[in-house]
N, CA, C and O atoms as a MOPAC input file, in Angstrom:
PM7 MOZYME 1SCF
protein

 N     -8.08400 1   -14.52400 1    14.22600 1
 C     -7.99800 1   -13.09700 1    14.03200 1
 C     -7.28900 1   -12.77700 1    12.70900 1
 O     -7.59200 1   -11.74300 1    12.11500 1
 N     -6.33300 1   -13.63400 1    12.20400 1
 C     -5.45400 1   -13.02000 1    11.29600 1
 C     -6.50500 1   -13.49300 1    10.00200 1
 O     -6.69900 1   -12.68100 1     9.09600 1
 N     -7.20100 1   -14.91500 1     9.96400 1
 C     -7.78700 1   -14.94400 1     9.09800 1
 C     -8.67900 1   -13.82500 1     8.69200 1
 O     -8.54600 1   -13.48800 1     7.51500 1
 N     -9.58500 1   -13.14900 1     9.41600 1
 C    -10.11500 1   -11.72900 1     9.40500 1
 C     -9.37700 1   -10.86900 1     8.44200 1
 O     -9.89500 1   -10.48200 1     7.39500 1
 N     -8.31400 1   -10.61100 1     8.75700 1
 C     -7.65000 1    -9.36900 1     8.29600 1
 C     -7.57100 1   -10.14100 1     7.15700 1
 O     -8.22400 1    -9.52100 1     6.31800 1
 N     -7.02200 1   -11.40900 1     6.52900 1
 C     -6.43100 1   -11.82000 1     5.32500 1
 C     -7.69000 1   -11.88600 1     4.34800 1
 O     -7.39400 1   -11.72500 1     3.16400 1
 N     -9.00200 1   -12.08700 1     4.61800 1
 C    -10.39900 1   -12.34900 1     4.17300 1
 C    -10.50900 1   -10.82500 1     3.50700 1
 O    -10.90700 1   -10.63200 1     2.35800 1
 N    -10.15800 1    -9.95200 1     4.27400 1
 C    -10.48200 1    -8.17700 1     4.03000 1
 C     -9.90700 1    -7.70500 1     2.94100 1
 O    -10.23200 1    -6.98100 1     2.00000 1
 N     -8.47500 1    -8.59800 1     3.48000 1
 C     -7.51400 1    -8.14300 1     2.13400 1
 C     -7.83400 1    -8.54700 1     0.82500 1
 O     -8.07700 1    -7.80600 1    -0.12700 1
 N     -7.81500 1    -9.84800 1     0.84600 1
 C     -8.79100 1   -10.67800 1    -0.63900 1
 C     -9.42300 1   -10.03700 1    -0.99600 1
 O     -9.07400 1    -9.56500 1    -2.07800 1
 N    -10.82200 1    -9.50900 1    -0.40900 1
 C    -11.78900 1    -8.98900 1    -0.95900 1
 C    -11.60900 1    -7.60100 1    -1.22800 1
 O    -12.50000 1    -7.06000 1    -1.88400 1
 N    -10.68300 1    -6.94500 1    -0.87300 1
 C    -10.63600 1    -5.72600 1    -1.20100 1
 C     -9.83300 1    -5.57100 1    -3.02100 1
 O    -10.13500 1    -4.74500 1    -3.88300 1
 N     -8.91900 1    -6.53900 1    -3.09100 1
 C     -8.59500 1    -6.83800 1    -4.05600 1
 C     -9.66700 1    -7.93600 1    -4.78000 1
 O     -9.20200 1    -9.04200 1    -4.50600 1
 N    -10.27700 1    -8.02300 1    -5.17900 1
 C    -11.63300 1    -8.92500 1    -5.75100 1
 C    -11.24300 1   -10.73200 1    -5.89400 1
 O    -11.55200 1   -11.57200 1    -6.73900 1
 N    -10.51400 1   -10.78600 1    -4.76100 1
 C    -10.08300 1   -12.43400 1    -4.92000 1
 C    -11.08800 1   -13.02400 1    -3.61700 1
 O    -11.45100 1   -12.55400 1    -2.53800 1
 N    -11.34800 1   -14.49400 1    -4.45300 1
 C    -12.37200 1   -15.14500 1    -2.91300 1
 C    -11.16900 1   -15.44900 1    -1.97200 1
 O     -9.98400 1   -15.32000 1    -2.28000 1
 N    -11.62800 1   -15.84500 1    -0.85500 1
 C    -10.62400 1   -16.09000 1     0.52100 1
 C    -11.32600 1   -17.66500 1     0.29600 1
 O    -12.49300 1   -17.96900 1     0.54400 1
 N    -10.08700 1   -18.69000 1    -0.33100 1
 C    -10.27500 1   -20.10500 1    -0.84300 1
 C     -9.36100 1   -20.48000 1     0.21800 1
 O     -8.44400 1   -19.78400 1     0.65500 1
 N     -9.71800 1   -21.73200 1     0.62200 1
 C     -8.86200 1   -22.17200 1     1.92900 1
 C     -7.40900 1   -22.33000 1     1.47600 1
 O     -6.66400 1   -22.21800 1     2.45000 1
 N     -6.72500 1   -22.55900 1     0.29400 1
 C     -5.45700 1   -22.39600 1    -0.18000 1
 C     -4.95600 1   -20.70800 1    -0.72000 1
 O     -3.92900 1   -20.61600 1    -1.39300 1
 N     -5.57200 1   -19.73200 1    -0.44700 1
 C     -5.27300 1   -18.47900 1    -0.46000 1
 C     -4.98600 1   -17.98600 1     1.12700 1
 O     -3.93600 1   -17.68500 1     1.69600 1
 N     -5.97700 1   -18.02300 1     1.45400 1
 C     -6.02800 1   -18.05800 1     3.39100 1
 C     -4.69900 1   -18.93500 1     3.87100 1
 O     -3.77700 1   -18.28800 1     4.36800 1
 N     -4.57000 1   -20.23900 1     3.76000 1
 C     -3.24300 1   -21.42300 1     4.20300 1
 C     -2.17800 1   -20.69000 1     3.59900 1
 O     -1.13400 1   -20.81700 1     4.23800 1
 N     -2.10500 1   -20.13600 1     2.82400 1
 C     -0.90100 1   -19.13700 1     2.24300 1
 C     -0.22100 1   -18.25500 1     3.08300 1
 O      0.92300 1   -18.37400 1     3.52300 1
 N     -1.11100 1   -17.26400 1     3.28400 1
 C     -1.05600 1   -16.32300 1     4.03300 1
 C     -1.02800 1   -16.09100 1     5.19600 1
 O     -0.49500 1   -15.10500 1     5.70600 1
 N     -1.83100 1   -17.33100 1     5.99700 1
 C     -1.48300 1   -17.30600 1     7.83400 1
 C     -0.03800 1   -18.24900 1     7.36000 1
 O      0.64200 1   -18.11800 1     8.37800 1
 N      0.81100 1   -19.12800 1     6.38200 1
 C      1.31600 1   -19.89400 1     6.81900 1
 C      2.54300 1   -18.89100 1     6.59900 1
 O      3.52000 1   -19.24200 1     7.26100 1
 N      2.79300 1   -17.47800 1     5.67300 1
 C      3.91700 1   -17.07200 1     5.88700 1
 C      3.14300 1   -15.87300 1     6.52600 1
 O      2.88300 1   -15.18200 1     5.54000 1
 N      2.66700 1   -15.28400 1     7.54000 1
 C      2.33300 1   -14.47100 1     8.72400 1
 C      3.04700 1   -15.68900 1     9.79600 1
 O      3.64000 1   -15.18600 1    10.75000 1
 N      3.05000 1   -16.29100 1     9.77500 1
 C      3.34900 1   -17.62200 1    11.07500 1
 C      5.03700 1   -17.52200 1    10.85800 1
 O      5.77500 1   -17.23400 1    11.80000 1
 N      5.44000 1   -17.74300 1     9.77000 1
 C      6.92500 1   -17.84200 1     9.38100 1
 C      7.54000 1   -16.53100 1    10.58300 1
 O      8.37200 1   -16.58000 1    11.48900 1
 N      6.78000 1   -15.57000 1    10.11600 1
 C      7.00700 1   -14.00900 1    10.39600 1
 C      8.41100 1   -13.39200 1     9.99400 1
 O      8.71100 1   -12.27200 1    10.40900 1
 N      9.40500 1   -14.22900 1     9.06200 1
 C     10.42800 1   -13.44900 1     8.30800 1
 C      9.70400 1   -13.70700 1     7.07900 1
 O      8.60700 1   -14.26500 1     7.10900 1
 N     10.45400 1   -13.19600 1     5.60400 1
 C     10.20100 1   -13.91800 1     4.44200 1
 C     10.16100 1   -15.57700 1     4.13300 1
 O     11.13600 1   -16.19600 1     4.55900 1
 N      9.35700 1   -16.17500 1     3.59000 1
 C      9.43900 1   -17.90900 1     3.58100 1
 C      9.23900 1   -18.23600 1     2.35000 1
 O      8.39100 1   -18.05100 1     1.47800 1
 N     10.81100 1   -19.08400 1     2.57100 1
 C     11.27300 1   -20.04400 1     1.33000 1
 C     10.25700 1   -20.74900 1     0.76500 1
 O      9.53600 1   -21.26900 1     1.61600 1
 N      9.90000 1   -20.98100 1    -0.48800 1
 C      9.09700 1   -21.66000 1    -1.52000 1
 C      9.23600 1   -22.98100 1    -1.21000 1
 O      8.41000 1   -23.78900 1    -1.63400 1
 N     10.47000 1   -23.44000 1    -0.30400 1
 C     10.64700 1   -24.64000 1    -0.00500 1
 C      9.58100 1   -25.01700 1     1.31500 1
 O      8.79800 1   -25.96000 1     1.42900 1
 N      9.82500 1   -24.12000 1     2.05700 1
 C      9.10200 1   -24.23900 1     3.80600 1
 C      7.61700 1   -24.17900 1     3.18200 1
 O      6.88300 1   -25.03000 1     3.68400 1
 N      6.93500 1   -23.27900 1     2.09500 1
 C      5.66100 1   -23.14800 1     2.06300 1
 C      5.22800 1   -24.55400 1     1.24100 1
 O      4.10700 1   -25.04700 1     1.37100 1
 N      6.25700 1   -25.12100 1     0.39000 1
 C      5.36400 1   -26.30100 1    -0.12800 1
 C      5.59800 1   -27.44800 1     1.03500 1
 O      4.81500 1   -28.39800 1     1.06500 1
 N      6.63800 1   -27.36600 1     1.96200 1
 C      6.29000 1   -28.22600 1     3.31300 1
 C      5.18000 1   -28.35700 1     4.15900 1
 O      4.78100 1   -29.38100 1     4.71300 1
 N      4.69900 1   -27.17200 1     4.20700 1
 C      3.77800 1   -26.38700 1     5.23500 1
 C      2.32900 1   -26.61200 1     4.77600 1
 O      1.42500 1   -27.01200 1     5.51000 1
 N      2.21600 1   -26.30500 1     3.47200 1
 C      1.20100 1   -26.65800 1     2.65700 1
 C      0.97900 1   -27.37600 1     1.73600 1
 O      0.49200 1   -27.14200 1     0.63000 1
 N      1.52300 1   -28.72900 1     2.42400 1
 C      1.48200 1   -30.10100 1     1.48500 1
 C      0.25300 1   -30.44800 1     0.91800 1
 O      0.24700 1   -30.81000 1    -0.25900 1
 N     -0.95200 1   -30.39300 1     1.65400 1
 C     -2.52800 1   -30.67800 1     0.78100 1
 C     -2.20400 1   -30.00500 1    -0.19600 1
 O     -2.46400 1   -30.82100 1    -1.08100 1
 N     -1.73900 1   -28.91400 1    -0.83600 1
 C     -1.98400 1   -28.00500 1    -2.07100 1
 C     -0.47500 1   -29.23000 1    -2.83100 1
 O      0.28400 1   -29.75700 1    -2.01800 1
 N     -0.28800 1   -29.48300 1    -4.30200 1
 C     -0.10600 1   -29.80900 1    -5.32200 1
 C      0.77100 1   -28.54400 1    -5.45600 1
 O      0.50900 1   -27.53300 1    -4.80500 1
 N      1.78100 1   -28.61200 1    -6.28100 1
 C      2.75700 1   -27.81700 1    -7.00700 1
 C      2.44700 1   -27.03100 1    -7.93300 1
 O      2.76200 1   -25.84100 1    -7.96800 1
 N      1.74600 1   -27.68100 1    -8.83800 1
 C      0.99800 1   -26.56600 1    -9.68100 1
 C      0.03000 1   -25.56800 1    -8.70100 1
 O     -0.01300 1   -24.37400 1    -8.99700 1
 N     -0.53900 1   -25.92900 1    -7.84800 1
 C     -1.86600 1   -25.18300 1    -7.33700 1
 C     -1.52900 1   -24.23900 1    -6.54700 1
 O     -2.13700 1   -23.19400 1    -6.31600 1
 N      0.28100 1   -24.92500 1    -5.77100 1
 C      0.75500 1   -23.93300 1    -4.88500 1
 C      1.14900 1   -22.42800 1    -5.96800 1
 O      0.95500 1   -21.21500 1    -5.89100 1
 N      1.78700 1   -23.37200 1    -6.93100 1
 C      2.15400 1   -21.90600 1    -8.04800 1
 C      1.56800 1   -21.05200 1    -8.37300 1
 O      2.07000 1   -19.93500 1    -8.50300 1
 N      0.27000 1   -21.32700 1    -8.61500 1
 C     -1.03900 1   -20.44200 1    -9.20800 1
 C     -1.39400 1   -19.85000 1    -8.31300 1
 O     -1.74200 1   -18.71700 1    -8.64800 1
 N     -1.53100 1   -20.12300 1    -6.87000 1
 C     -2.16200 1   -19.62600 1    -5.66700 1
 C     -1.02800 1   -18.46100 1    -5.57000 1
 O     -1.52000 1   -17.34700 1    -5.75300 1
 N      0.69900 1   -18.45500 1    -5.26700 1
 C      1.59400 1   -17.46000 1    -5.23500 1
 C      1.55000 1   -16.59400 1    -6.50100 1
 O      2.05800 1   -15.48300 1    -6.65100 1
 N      1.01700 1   -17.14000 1    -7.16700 1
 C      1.28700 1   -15.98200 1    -8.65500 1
 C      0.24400 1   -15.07600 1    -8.69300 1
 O      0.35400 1   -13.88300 1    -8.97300 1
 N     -1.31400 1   -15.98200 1    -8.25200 1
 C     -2.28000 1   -14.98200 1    -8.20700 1
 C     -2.27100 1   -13.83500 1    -7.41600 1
 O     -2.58900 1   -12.72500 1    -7.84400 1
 N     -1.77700 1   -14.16200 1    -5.83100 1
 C     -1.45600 1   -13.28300 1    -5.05700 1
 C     -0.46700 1   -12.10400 1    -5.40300 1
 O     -0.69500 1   -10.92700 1    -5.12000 1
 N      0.59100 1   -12.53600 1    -6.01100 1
 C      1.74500 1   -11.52200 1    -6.10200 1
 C      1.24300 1   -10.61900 1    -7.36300 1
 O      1.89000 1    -9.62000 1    -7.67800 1
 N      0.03400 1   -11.01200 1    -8.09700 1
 C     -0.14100 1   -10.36700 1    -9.11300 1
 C     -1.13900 1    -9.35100 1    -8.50400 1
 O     -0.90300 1    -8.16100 1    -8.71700 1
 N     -2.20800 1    -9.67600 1    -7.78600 1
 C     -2.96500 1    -8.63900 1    -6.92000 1
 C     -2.33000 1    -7.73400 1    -5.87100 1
 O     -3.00800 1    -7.04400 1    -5.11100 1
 N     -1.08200 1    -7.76500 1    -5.86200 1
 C     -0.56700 1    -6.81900 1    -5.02400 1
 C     -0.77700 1    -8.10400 1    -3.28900 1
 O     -1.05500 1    -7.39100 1    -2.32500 1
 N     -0.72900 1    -8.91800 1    -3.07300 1
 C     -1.06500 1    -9.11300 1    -1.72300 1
 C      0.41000 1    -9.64900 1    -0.98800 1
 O      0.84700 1    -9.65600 1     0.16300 1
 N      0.81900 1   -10.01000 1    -2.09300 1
 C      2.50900 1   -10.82100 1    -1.64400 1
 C      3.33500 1   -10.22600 1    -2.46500 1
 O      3.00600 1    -9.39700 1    -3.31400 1
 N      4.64800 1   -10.70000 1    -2.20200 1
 C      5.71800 1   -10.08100 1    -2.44900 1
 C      6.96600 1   -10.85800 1    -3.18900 1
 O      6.54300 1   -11.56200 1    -2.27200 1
 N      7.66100 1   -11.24000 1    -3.63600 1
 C      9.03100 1   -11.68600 1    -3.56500 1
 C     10.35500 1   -10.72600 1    -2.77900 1
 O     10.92300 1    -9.64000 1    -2.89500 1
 N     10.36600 1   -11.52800 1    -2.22800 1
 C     11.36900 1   -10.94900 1    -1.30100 1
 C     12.95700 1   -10.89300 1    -1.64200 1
 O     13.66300 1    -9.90700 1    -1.42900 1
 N     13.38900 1   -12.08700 1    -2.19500 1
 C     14.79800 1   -12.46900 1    -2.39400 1
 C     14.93700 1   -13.64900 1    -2.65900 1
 O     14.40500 1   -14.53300 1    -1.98700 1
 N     15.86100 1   -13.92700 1    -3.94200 1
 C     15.74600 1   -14.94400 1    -4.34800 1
 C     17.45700 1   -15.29500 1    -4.45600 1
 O     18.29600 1   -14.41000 1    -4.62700 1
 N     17.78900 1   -16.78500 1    -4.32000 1
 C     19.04400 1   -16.96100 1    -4.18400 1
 C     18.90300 1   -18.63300 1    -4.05700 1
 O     18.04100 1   -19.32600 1    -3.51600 1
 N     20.38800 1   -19.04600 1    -4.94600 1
 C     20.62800 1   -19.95500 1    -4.83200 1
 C     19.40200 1   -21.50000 1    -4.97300 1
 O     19.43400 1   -22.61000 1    -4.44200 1
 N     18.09000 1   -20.62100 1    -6.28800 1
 C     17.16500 1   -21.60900 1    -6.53500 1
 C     15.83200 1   -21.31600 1    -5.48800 1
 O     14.70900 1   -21.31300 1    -5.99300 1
 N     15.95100 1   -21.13100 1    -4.38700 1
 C     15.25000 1   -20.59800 1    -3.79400 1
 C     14.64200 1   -19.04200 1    -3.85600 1
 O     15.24900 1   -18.04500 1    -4.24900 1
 N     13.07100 1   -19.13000 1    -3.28400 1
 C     12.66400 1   -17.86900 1    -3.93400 1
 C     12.16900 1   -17.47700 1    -2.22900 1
 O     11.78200 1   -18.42600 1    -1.54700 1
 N     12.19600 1   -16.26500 1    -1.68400 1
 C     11.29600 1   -15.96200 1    -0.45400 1
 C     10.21900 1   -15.30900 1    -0.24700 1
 O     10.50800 1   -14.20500 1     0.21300 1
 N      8.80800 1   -15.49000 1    -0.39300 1
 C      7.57900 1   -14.58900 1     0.02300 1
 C      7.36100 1   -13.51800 1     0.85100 1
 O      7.87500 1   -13.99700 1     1.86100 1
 N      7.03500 1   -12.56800 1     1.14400 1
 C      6.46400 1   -11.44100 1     1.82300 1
 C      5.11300 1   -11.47900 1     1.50000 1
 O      4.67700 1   -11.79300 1     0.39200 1
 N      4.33200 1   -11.10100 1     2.64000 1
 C      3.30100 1   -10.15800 1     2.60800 1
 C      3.24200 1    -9.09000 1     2.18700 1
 O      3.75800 1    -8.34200 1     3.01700 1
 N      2.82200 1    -8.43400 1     1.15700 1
 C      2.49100 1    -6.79000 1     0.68800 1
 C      2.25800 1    -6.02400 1     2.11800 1
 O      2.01200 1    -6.63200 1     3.16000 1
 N      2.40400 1    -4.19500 1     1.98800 1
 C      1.76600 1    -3.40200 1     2.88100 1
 C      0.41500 1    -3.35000 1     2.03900 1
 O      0.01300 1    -4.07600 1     1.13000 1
 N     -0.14400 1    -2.23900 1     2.65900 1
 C     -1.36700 1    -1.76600 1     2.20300 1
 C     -1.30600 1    -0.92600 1     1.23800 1
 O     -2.37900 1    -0.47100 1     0.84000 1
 N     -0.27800 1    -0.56300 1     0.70900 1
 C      0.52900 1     0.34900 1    -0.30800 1
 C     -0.09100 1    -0.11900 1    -1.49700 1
 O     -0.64800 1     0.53300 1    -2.37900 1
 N      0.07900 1    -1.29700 1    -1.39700 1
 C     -0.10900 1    -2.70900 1    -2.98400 1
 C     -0.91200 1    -2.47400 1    -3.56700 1
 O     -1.99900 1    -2.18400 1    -3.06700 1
 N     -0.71100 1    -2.50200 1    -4.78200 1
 C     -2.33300 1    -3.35900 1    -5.59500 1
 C     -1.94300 1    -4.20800 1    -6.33300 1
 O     -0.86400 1    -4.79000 1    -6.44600 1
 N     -3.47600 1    -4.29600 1    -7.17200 1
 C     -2.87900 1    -5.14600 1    -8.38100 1
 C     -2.05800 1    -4.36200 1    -9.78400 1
 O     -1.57500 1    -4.77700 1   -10.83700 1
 N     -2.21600 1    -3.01100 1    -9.12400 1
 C     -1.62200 1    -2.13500 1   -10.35300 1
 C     -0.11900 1    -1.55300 1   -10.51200 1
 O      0.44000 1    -1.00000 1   -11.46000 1
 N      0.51400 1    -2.05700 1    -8.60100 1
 C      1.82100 1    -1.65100 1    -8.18800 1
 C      2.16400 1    -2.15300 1    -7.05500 1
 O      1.40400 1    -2.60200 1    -6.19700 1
 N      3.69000 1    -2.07000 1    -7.01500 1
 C      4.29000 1    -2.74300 1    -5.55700 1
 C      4.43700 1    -1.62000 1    -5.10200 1
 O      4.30200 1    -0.64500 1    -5.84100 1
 N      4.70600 1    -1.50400 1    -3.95800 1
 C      5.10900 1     0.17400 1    -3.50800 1
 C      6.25400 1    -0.55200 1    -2.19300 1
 O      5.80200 1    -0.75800 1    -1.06600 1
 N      7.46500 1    -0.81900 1    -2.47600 1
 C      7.58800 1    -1.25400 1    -1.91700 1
 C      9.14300 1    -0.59100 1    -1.55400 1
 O     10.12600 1    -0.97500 1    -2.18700 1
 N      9.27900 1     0.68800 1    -0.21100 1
 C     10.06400 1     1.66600 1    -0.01500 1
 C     11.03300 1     0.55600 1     1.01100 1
 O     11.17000 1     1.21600 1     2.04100 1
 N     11.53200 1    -0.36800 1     1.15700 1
 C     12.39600 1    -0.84700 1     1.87900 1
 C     13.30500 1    -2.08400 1     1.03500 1
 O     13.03200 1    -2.43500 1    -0.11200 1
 N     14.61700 1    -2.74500 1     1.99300 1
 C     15.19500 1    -3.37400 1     0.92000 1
 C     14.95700 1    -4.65300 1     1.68100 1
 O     14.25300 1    -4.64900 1     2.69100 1
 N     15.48000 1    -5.65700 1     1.25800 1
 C     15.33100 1    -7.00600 1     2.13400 1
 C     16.67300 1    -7.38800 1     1.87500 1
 O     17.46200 1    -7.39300 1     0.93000 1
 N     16.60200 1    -7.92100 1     3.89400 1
 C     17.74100 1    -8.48900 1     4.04000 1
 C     18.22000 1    -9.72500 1     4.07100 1
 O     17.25400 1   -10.47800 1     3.94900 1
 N     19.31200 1   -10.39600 1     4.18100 1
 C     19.51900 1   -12.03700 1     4.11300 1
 C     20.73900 1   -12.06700 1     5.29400 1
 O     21.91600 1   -11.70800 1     5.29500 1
 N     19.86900 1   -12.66300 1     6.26300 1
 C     20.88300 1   -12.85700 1     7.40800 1
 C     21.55500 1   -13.81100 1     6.65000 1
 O     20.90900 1   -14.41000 1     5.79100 1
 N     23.30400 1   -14.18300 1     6.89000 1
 C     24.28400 1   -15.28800 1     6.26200 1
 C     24.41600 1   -16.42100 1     6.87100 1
 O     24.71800 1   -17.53700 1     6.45000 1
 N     23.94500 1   -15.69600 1     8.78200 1
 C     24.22700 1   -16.65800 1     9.78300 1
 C     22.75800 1   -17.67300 1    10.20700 1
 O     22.91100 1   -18.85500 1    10.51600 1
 N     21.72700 1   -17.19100 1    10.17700 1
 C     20.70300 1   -17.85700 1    10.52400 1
 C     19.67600 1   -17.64500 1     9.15700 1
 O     18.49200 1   -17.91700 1     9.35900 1
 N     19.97700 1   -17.27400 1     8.07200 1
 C     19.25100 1   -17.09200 1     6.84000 1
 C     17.91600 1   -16.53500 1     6.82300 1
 O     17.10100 1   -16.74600 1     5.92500 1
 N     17.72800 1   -15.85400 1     7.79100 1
 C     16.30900 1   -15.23300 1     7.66600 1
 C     16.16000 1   -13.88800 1     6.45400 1
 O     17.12000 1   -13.15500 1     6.21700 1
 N     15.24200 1   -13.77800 1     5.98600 1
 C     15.19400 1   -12.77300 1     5.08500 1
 C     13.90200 1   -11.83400 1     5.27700 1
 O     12.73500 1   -12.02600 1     4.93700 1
 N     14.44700 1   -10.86400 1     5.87000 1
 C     12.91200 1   -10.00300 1     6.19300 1
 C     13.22600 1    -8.56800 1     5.33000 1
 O     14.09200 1    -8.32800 1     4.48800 1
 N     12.50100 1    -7.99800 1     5.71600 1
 C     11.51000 1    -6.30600 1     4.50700 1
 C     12.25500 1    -5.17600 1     5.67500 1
 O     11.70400 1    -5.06000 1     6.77000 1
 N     13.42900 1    -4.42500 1     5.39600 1
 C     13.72400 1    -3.72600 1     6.35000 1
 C     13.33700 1    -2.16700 1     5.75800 1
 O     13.51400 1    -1.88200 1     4.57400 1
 N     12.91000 1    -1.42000 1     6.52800 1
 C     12.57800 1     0.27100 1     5.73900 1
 C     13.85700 1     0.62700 1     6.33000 1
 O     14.60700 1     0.20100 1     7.20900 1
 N     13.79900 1     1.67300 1     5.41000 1
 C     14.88200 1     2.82900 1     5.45700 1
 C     14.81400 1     3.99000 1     6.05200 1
 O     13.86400 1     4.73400 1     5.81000 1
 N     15.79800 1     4.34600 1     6.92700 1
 C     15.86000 1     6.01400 1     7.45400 1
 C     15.63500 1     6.76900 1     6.26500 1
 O     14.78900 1     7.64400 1     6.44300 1
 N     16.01300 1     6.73500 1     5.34200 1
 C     15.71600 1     7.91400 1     3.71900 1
 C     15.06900 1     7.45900 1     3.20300 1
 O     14.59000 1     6.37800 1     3.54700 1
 N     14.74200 1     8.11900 1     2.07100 1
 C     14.17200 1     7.27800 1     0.75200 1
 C     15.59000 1     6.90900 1    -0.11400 1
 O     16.73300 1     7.34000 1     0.04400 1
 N     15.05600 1     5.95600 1    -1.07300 1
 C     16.85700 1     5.93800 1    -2.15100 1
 C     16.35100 1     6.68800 1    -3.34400 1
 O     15.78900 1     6.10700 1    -4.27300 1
 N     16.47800 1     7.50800 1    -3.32600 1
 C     16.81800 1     7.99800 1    -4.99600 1
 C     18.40100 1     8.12300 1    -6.21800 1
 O     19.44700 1     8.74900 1    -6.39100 1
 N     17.36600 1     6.76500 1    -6.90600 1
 C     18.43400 1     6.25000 1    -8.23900 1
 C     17.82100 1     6.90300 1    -9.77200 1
 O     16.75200 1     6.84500 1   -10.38000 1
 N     19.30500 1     7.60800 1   -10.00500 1
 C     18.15700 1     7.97800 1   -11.65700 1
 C     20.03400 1     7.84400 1   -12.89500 1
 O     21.24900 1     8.00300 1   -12.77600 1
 N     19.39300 1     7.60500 1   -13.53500 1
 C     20.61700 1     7.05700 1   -14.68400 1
 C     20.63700 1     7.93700 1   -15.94000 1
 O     19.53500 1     7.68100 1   -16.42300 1
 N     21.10200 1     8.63600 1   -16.59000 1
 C     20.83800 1     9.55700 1   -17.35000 1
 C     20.65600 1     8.51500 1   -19.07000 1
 O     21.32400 1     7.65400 1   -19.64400 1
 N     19.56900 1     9.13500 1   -19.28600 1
 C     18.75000 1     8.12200 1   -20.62400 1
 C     18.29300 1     7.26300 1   -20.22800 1
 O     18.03700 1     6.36800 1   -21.03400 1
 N     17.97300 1     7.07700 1   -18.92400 1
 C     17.32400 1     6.15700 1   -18.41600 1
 C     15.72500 1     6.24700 1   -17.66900 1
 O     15.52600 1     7.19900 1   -16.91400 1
 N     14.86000 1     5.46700 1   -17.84900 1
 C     13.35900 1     6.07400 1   -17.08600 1
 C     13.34400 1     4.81700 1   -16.11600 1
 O     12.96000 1     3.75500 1   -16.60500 1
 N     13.64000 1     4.83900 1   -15.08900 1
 C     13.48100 1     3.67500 1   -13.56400 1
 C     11.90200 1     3.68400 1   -13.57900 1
 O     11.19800 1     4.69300 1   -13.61100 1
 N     11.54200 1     2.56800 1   -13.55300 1
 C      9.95800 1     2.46500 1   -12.97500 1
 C     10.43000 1     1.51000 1   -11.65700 1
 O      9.89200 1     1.99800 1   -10.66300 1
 N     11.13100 1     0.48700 1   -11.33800 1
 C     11.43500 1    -0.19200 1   -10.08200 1
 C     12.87100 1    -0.15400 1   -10.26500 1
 O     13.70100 1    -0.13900 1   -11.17400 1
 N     12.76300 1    -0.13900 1    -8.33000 1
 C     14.39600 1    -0.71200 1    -8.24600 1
 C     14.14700 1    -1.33000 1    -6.82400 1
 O     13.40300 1    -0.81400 1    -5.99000 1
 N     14.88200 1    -2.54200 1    -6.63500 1
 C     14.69700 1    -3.70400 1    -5.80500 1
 C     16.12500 1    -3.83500 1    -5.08200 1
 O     17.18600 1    -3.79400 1    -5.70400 1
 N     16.01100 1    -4.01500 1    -3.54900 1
 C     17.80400 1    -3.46900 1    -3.16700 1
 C     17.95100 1    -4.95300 1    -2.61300 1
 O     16.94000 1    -5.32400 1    -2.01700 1
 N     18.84900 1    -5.76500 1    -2.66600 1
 C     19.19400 1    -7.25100 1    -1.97700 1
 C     20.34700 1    -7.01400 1    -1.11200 1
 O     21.42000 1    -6.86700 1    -1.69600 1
 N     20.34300 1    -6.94900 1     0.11900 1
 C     21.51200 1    -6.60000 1     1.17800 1
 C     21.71200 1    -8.23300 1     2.36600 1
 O     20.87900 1    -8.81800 1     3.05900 1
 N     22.85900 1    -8.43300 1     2.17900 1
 C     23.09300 1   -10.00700 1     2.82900 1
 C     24.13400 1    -8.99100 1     4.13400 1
 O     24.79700 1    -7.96100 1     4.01100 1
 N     23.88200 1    -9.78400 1     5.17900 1
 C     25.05000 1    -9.43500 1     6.06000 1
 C     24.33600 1   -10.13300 1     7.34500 1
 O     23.55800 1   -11.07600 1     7.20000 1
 N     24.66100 1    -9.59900 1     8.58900 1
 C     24.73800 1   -10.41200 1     9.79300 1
 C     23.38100 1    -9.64300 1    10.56800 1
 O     23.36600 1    -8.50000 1    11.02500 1
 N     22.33900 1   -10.57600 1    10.56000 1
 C     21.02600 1    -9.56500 1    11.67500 1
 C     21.14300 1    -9.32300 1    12.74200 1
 O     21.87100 1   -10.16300 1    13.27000 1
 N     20.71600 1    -8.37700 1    13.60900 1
 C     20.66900 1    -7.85700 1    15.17700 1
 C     20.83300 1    -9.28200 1    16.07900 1
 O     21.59500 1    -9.40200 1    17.03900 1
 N     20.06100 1   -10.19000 1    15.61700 1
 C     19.48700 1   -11.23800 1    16.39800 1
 C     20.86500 1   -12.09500 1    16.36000 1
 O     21.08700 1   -12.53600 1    17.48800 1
 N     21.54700 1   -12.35300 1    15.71800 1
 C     22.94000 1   -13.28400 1    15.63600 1
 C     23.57200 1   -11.98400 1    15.77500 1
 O     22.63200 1   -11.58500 1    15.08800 1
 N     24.17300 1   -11.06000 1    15.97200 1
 C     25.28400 1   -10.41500 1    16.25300 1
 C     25.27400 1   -10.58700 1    17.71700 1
 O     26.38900 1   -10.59500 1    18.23900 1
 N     24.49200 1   -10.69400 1    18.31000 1
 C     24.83700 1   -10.80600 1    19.86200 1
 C     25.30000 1   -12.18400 1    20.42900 1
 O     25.57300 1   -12.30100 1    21.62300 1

């Protein structure tokens, strides 16, 4: 089923659904937080380092993925909304970094944030929030 939806997405953005675009994408839908660059070249060992690179760059450049948070050498993937293209991120939430179990997921916001700097023109702003998730506080 998910391959479906990920095939739709490709093509809606004019990329083929190549079995290392598809293995991408069910393998961080499967993660289901953000996933380390480390876990995806585990996960998707048939793909080569270079090929994994090109495959994440192509994606994040069509709007289909994300960078999520990056720390300590490590980088974390998201899935795009439907917001995406290849022309913009639209991306109204911040991501978090549990400290205790390190998960890093896409949280939305009760508001919107509005940041403006005087002499300044913002085209992005990207929020990185570390602290303790629902799931380990209990």
């Amino acid at each position: 089923m998910e391959t479906m939806k990920f095939k739709e997405i490709l093509k809606k953005r004019n990329l083929k659904a190549t079995q290392n675009r598809l293995g991408l994408l069910e393998a961080i839908s499967a993660f289901k937080t953000a996933m380390p660059y480390s876990e995806l070249q585990k996960t998707l060992n048939y793909m080569d380092r270079v090929t994994l690179y090109r495959t994440i760059d192509k994606l994040k450049e069509q709007g289909v993925i994300h960078k999520a948070f990056q720390e300590n050498n490590e980088t974390f993937y998201a899935i795009c909304g439907e917001k995406c293209s290849s022309d913009t991120h639209h991306h109204d939430h911040i991501h978090f970094k549990c400290i205790k179990c390190k998960a890093v997921t896409c949280e939305n916001m009760d508001k919107a944030l509005k940041i403006s700097l005087p002499d300044y023109e913002i085209h992005k702003v990207a929020i990185n929030v570390s602290g303790v998730c629902g799931v380990c506080l209990v």
